[in-house]
N, C-alpha and C positions, 0 to 999 in steps of 0.2 A: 739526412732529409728531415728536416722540421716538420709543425703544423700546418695543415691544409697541403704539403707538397707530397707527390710522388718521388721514388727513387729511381733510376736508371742504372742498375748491377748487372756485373755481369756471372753471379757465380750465386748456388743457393744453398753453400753447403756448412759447416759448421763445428768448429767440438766445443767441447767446455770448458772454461774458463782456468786457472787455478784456484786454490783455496776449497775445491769441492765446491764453490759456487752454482747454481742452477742458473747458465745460461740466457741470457735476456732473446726475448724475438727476434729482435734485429741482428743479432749476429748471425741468423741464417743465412745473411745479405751478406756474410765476407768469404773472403777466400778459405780454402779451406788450411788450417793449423795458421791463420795473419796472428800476430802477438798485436794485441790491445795497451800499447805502453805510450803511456805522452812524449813528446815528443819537445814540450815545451815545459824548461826546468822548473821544479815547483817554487823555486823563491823568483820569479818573475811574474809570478799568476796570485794578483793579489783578492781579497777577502771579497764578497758579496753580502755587505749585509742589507737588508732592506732602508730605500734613504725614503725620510720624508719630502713630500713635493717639493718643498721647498729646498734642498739638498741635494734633492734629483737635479735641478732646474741646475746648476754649476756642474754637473758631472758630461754635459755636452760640448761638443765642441763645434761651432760655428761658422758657416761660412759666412764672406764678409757680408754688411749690409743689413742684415737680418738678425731677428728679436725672438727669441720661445716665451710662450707664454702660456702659462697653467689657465686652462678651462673649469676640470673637474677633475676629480681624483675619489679613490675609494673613500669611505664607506659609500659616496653616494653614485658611484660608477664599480662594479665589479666583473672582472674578469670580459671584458668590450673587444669584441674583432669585429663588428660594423657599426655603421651610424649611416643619420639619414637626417637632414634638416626640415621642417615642417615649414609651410607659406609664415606662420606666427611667431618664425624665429626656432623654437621649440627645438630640441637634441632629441632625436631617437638613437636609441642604443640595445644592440642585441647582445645579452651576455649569456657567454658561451661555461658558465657555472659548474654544470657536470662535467667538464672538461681534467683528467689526468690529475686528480686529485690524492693519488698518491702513486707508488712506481708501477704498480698494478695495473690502475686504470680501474682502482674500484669503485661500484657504483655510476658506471658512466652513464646506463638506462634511468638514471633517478631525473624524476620529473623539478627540476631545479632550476632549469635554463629560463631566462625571464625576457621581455621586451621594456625596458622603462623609458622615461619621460625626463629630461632636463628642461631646466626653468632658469632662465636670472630674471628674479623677481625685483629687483632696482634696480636693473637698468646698467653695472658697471662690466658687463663683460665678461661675468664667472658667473659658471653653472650654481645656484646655492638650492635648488630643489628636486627633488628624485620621486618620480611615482612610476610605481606596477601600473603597466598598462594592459601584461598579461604575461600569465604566469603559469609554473606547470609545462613546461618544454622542454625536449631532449633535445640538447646542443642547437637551440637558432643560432642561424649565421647569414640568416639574408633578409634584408624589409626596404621596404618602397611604399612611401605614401603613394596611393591612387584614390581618387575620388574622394569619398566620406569613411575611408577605412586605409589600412595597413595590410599590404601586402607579407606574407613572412616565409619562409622557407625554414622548418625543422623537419628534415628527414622523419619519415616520405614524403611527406606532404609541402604543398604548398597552398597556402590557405588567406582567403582575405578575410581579415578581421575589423569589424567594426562595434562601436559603442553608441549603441542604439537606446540608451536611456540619460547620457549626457554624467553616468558618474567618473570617468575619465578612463576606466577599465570596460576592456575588450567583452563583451557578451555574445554576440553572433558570428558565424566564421561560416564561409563558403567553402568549398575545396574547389580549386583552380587545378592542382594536380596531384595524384599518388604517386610519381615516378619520380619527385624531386630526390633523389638518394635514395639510402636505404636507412633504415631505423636504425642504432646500432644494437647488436647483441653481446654481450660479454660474452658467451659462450663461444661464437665462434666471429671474434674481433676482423677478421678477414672481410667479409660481405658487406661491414658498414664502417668501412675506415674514413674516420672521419676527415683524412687528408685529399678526398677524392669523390668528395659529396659537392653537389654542385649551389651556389653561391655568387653573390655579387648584382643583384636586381638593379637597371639600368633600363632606366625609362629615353629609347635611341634617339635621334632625330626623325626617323621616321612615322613616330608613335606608339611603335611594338617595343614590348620591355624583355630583353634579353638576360640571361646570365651567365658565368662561366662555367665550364666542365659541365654544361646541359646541350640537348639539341632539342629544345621547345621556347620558343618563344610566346607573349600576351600581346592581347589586345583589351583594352576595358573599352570598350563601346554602347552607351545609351546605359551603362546601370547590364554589361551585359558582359562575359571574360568571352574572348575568340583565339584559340590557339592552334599555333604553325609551328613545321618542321624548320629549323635552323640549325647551323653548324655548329659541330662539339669544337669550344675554345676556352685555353687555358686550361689552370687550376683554380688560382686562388687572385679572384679581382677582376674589373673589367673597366675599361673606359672608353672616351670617345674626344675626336677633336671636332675643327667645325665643321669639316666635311661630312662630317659622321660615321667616319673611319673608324671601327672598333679596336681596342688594343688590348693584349693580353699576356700572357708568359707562363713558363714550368719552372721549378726548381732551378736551375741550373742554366735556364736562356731567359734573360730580363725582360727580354720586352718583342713582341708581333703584334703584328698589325694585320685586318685586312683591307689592303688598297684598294681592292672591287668589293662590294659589296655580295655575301655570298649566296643570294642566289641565283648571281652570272655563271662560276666559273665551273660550276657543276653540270647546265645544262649539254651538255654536246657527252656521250660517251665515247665519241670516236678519238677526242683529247682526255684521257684520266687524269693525266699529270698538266691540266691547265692552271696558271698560277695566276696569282694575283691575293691569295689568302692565306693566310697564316705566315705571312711575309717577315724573314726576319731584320730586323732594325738595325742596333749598334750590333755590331761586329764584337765588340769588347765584350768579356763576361767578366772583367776583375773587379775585385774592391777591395777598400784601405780603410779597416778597421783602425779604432784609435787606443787598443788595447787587444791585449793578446786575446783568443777565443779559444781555448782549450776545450772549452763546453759544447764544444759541434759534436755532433755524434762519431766523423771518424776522422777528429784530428790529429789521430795516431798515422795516418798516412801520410809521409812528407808529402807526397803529390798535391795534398790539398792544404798545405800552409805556406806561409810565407812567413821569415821572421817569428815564428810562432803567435800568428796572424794568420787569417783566412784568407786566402788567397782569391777566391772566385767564386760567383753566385752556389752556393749553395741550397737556400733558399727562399728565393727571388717570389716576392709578391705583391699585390696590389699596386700594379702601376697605374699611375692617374696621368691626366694631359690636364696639366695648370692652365686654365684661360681665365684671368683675372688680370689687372693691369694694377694691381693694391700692392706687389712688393714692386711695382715697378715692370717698365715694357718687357724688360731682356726677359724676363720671367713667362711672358705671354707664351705659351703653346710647348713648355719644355714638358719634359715627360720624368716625372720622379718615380722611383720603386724601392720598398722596403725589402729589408735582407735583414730579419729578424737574427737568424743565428747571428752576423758578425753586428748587429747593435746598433745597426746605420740606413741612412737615406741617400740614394743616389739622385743625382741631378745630372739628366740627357737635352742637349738640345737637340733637338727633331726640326729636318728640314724637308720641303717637298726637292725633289729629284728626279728629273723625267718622268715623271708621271708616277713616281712611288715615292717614300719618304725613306730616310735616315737618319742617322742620330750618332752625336758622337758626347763624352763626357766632358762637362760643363770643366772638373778641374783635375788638375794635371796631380794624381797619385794622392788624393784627397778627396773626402768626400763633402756633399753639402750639408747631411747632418751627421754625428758621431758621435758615440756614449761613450765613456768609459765603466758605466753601471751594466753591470752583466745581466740586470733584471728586465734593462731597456727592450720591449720588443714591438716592434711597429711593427701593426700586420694589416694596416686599411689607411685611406686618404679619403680626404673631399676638401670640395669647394664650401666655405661658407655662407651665407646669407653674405658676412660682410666683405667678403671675396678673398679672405685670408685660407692659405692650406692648412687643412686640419690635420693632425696624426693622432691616429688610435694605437694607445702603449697598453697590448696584454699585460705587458708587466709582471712576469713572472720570470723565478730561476729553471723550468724543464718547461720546455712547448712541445718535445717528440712526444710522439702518442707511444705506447707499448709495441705497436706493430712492427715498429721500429728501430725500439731502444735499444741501444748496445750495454755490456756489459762496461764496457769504458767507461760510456757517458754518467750512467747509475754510479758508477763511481765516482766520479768526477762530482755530481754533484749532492750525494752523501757527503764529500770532504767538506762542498761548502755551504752545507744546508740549504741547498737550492732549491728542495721540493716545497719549504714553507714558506713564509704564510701564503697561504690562497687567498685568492678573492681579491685581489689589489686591483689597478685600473686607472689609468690615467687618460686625460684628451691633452693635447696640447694644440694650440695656433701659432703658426708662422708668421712674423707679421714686418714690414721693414722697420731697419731701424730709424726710432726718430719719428715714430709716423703714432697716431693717436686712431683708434678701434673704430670702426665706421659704425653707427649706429645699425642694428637690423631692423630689415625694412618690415611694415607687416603686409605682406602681400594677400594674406586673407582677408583684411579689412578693408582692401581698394574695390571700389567698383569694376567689374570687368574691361567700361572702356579704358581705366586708368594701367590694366594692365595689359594693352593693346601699346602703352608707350613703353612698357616693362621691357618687353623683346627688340628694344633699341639698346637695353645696358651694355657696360662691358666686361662686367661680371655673367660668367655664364652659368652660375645657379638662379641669379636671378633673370635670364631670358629664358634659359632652358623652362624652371618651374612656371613661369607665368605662360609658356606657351602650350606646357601640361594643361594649366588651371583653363585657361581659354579651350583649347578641347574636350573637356570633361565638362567646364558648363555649357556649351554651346549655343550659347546667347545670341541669336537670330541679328539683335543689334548691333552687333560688330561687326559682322561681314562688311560691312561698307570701310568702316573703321582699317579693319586688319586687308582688305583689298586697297584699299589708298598707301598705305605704311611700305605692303610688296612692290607698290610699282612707281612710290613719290618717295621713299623715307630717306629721309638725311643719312644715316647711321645705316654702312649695310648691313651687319647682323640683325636690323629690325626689318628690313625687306627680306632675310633669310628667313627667318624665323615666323615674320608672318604667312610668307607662302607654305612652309614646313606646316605652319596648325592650318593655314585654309586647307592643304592636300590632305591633314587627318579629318577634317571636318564634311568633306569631300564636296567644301563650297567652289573648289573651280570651274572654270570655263574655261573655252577653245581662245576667244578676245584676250584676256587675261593673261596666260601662258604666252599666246603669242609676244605681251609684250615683254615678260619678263625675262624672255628667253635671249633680250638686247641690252640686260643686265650689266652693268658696269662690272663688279664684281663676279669671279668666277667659282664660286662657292654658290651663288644664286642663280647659275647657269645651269650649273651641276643637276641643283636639286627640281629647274623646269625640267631641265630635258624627262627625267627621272619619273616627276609627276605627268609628263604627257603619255607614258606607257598605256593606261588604260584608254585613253583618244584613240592615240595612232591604231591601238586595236580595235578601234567602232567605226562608227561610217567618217569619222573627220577625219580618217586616215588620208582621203585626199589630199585635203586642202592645209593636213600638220605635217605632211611629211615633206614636202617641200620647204616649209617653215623651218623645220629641224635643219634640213641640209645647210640654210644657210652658214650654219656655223662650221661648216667644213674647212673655213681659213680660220677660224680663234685661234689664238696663240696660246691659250692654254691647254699642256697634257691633258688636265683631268676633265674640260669641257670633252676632250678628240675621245677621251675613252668613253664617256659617259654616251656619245652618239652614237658610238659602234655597238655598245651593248643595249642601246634601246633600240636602233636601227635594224639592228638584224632581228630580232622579232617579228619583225613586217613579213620575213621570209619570201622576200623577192628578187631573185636571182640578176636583174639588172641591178635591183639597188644594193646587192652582195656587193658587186664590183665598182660599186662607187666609193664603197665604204674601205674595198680593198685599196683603191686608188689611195685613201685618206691613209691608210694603216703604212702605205707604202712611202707616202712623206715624211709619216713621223718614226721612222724604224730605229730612232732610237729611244722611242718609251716605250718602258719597261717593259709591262703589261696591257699593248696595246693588240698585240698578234693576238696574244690571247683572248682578249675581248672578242676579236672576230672571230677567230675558230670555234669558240663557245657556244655561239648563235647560230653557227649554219647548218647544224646537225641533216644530215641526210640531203643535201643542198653541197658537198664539197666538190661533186663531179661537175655540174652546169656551170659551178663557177671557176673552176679550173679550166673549162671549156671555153669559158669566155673569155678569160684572160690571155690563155696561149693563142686564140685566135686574136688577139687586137694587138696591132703592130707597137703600140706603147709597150706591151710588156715583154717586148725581145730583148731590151737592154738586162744587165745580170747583176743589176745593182743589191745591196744590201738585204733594202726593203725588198725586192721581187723576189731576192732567193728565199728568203725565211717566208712567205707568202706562198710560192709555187711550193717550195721543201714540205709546209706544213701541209697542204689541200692533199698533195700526193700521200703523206705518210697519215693523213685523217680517211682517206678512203681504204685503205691497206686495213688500218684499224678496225674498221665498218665489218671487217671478216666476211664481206659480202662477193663471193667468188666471179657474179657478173658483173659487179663496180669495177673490181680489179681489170678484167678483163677489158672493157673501155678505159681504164687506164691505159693500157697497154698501145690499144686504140691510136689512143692521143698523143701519146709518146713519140706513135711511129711520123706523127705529122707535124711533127719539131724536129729541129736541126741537132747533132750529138750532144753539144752543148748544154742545152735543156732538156735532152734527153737523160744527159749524167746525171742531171739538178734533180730530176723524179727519179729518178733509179736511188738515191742518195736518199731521199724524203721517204720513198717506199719501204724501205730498207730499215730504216730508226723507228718503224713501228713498236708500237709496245703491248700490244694486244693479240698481233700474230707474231710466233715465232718458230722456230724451227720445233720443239716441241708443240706447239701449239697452231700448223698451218692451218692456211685458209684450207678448203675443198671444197676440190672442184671435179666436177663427172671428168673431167678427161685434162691430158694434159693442153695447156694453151696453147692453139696453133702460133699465135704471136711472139710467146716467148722464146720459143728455136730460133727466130729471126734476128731478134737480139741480142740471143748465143751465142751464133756465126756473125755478130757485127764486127767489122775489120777498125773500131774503134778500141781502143783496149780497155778506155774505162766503163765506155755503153756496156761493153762483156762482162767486166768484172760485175758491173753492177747487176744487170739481169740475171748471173750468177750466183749473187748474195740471194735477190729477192726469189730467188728458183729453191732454194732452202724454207723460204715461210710458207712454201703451196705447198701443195700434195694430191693426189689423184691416184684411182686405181689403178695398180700394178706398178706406178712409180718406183725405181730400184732403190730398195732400203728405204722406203715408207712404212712405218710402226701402222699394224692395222686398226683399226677402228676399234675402239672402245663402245661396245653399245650397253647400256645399264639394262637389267630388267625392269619391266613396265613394273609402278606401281600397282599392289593390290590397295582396292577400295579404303580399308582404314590408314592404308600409308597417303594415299593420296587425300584423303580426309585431315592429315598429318601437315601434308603439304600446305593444304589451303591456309589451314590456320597460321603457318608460317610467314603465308604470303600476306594477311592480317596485320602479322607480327611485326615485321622486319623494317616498316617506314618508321615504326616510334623508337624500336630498338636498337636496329644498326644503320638504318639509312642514311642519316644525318652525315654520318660518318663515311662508311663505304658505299653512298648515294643508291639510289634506286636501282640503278644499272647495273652493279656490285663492280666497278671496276675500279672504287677506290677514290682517295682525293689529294691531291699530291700535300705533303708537308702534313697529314693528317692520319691517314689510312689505306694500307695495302688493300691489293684488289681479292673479291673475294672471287670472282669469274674466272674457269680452268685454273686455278691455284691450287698447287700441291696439297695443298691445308685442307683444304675445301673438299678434296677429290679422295684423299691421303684415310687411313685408317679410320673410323668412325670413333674409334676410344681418344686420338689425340683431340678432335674437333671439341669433343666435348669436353676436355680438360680444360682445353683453353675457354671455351664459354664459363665453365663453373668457376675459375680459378683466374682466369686472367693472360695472359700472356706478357714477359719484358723484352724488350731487345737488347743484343742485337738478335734478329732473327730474319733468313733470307727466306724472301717471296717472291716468285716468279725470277729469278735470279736477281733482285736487287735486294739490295740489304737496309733493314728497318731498327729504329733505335728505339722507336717510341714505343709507351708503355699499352697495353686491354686492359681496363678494367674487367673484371670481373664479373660475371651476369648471377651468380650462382643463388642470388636472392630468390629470381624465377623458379617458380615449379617445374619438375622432372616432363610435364607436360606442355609444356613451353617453348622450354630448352630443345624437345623432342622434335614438335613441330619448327621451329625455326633452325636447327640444324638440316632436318629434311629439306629443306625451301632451300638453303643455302648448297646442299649439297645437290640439287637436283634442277637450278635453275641455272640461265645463263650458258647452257652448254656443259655443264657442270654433272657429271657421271659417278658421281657418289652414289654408297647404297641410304634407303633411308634409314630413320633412328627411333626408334619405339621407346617411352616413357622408361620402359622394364629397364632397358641400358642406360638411361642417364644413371636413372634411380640407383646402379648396380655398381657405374663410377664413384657415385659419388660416395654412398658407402664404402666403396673398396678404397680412398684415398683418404678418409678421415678425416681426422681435424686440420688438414693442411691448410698454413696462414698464408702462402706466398702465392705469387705468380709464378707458371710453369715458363724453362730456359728450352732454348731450341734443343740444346742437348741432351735436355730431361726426353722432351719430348719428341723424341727421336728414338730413344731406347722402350718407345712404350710399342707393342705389337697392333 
């Protein structure tokens, strides 16, 4: 595992090297006595020495059609893992300077990290000027023009910076947040790894700026920052298409997406595993390096080569969704992602699909960029001003940080002088071939209404940023302007975009909406329906919610999802089932059930009542079984002993048939389980009924779900668990917990603690949770990797590590998690983290389930 990625091991054990070598970190990540030998003959693995740009520029290999072209390069670019273009044209670049400067990682707290300023000062195309715009940073790796400043992100903080006296350097800085990562420390490189700091500022379509491996989201409003919870995504990079579909990826999976926006698929607790988010895309994780890679950190394992070649995403980042029509259409909406270790760019076309997207590889055992330079490392994309894809070239021989170095790798690149020179840095532009550099535009210098026509281009930095600029100034004069462009404009992206910045500006109306909602385009449908939420919630909920239904026949998936998830909102059990009716036509988009289970939280009984009563829903088609299956097994989930029991109810007043179809729904619950029954004061007189049924699957099934209840004196019911009451300062413990837990784990294992499918195990009645009080807190100090079984399913994904947090913290938010939800842990007192944490030491890794299993 490279720069900015996580590893997924499974073993954390180690010895030492030969030669009396001292062990590098990362081998504590291999098997225990793996021999570290290449595996790829040394006279096939040729020299690395550093090329000039111009030298570099012949060392790729090309897909057809398409031109590289040198931007910048060191001295006046050094050591770049972001960029960010300014309305004036202008290159921002964060360079990541204290970064692995020798095998060590010494000096990596040295204040050296810089934010600077690219200039082409005549006009031809190439960066020829570099200024400090600020200086003194440990490892920046995130910035976003907003407003009259620069957004930046260097652990911890994130800070908006502005130059308040016009000499081009940063003077004044806000703090927007202390929680963006953690600082690093050399002393204990674990707490502040820099591959798991969060990164990638993206100003959405919706107006809030997102990042990756974070769950807070901005807002700059009036000269004023507003911040929300949002979902932990990714590692390293973020993007968006025009739906405003965010996309993301880890190490070793290229590319996700979320096809609902997240936060739909959270609200219902009685669905945990409701999807729609973190959705994975291409299927394929290969790639075709155009030179051997011997320099991956563990290409001593054949499993991970091919040909003595990289076989498959290793270190997969910064995917970007190309919207620019400047190398040509086909190019329009493809999804590229860099794979620094094997020296390449992938090229995905992504297409919508029932209601979700996919993606397959553009060429067949090729890729669309490839170095044979081992120094090649793309670790960032964008759009430019002139619509050309940018790539950001680290550009060095070692990108593993220490945490993770193997004893191999150091070798490997001692043989070929990999660690020097530092400070190198390249940009380059894609551009077609044959095709001559578009002038950049200066969007600073247009009048507002001139960039009222900007959100009709077909370059999306330049709509996206002009629909920034128009919400930040909010020029009372364009409303007319940017209300005519929403509901008359030739060009749909300028009727998207202009409704997008009227819904930031919060200039709509009920008139308005209505008409845009008869939108030709359904990307503009999408995003009324979306802006009607706050309406449908006030008193126009009359006179919009009929408005809305009309699109109950649009032929588009993402119009039918977009209504079910702002629909059910209204929380009205007739119009449940109207929306069930819709969900029941289209039962083959993707994540359209789930839209609706999402929204009816505490609403699954009334609407299951009205369904089985209405003679439309006796047929046993596709749509009604996955509709009936889900309401049934979303009240079972509920743990609510008298829902269940009207379950039963209802049951009895259906024919076997759908009597099985609930018994079947009941049954696949995932919140009650035989460890984990409902209870109820007594056994259900209903359920003996359907015991003795002379159907044999009605039996079987009331037989399964006779397993997830339980009631006093039940034979062979485990008795109750009752924890002791809180004393005063445990519950003083608790509260703070309960403070604690939306900024630190909510995001992730939601408010409810039951978890988020493709994201985060549930932290509700979980062994973990419930389980010793010393493992709980290993895993908070240290992290946790997978695989690791919860609640009986098995999890691959990596915890970071909280250990940054004070013993007081830790303390209180273990209590909270150990004692809410049902949750019969004892609490955790300061004195015991404080007592782990000492007692584990300087340990660098994430705990295995099997460490953590042998701990008392």
């Amino acid at each position: 595992m490279l720069l900015f990625l996580r590893v997924v091991i499974w073993s954390a054990v180690s010895s030492l090297l030969a030669a009396g070598a001292l062990a590098q970190i990362g081998d504590k990540l291999d098997k225990p006595g793996e021999v570290q030998k290449s595996i790829v003959p040394v006279e096939l693995i040729p020299p690395a020495p550093v090329l000039a740009p111009a030298e570099a520029l012949k060392s790729f290999r090309l897909a057809p059609g398409i031109r590289l072209e040198l931007v910048a390069a060191e001295p006046l670019v050094q050591d770049p893992v972001a960029i960010t273009f300014g309305p004036d044209g202008r290159c921002w670049v964060a360079e990541f300077r204290g970064y692995m400067n020798d095998f060590e990682g010494s000096n990596e707290d040295a204040r050296i990290g810089r934010i600077v300023v690219l200039t082409d000062t005549n006009g031809d195309g190439v960066y020829d000027k570099s200024d400090v715009f600020l200086d003194k940073l440990i490892l920046p790796r995130a910035l976003l023009l907003v407003g009259d400043g620069l957004l930046v992100g260097a652990p911890p903080y994130l800070k908006f910076w502005r130059d308040t006296d016009g000499d081009g350097k940063a003077d004044l800085d806000v703090d927007v947040a202390s929680d963006f990562g953690v600082q690093t420390d050399p002393k204990r490189p674990e707490l502040a790894n820099p591959e798991r700091a969060p990164n990638a500022l993206l100003w959405g379509a919706d107006n809030w700026i997102y990042s990756a491996a974070y769950t807070k989201k901005f807002r700059y409003v009036r000269g004023n920052w507003e911040t929300s919870n949002t979902m932990f995504r990714g590692q390293w990079g973020l993007s968006q298409d025009d739906f405003g579909r965010l996309y993301y990826n880890s190490n070793s999976d290229q590319l996700r997406a979320d096809v609902l926006p997240s936060q739909y698929p959270g609200r219902n607790p009685n669905y945990p595993r409701a999807g729609g988010v973190n959705v994975l895309v291409p299927e394929n994780q290969l790639v075709w390096p155009a030179r051997v890679t011997p320099g991956t950190n563990r290409a001593y394992r054949p499993e991970t080569m091919r040909d003595g070649k990289l076989k498959a995403f290793t270190a997969a980042c910064a995917p970007w969704i190309f919207r620019s029509n400047a190398l040509g259409a086909e190019y329009y909406g493809n999804a590229f992602v860099c794979e620094p270790a094997a020296h390449l760019i992938k090229r995905n076309l992504v297409t919508a699909d029932h209601g979700t997207v996919k993606a397959r590889e553009a060429y067949e055992q090729r890729e669309f960029i490839a170095s044979v330079d081992e120094r090649f490392r793309p670790v960032n994309l964008a759009t430019g001003p002139d619509g050309a894809l940018y790539i950001v070239d680290f550009h060095r021989g070692v990108i593993e940080h220490r945490i993770s170095l193997t004893s191999y790798l150091r070798k490997q690149a001692e043989e070929r002088d990999l660690i020097k020179p530092q400070h190198l840095g390249r940009i380059y532009r894609v551009v077609a071939e044959g095709a001559k550099p578009e002038k950049f535009p200066r969007l600073d210098r247009m009048p507002t209404q001139q960039l009222v026509a900007e959100l009709s281009h077909s370059n999306s930095w330049r709509r996206e940023t002009a629909q920034r600029l128009l919400v930040e100034r909010a020029d009372p004069n364009t409303h007319a302007l940017m209300r005519e462009l929403a509901i008359l404009g030739v060009v749909p992206f300028g009727r998207l975009h202009a409704l997008r910045a009227l819904g930031g500006l919060g200039w709509l109306d009920e008139e308005m909406l209505t008409i845009v909602l008869r939108d030709k385009m359904p990307e503009v449908r999408v995003t009324a329906i979306r802006l009607c939420e706050p309406f449908v919630a006030g008193p126009m909920r009359a006179s919009l919610v009929p408005r809305l239904m009309t699109l109950s026949g649009d032929p588009s998936p993402e119009v039918q999802q977009q209504l079910v998830l702002t629909l059910t909102q209204v929380g009205d059990p007739g119009l449940d089932a109207t929306l069930a009716g819709i969900v029941r036509r289209w039962a083959e988009t993707k994540f359209l059930t789930d839209a609706l289970f999402s929204g009816i939280y505490d609403r699954e009984l009334p609407l299951l009542e009205k369904l089985l009563a209405n003679p439309e829903w006796k047929a046993v088609d596709p749509g009604a079984v996955a509709i009936l299956r889900g309401l049934a097994k979303g009240i079972v989930n509920s743990r609510r002993p008298e829902l269940v029991e009207r379950l039963l109810a209802v049951a009895m007043s259906v024919e076997p048939a759908r009597q099985t179809l609930l018994f079947d729904g009941a049954v696949s619950a995932t919140a009650a389980t035989a460890a984990k029954p409902v209870k109820f004061p007594a056994e259900p007189k209903l359920l003996a009924g359907f015991k003795g049924s002379i159907d044999p699957t009605v039996k079987a099934g009331a037989l399964k779900l006779e397993r997830l209840l339980t009631w006093p004196g039940k034979p062979g019911a485990k008795p109750e668990v009752v924890p002791p009451p809180l004393t005063p300062p445990e519950q003083a413990m608790f509260n703070l917990g309960r403070a604690l837990y939306p900024g630190v784990c909510g995001a992730c294992h939601q408010p409810h603690g039951r978890g988020l499918e493709g994201m985060a195990p549930p932290l509700a009645e979980s062994e973990w949770s419930n389980g010793p009080a010393s493992r709980a807190a290993r895993i908070a100090l240290h992290g946790v990797r997978g695989p690791i079984k919860v609640d009986g399913r098995t999890y691959t994904l990596d915890m970071p590590p909280f250990g940054a947090l004070g013993d007081e913290q830790l303390a209180a938010l273990l209590t909270y998690i150990r004692r809410e939800w049902g949750n019969t842990g004892t609490a955790v007192s300061p004195a015991e983290v404080k007592a782990i944490r000492a007692g584990v030491g300087k340990r660098t890794d994430a705990w295995t389930q099997e460490e953590l299993l042998k701990v008392p």
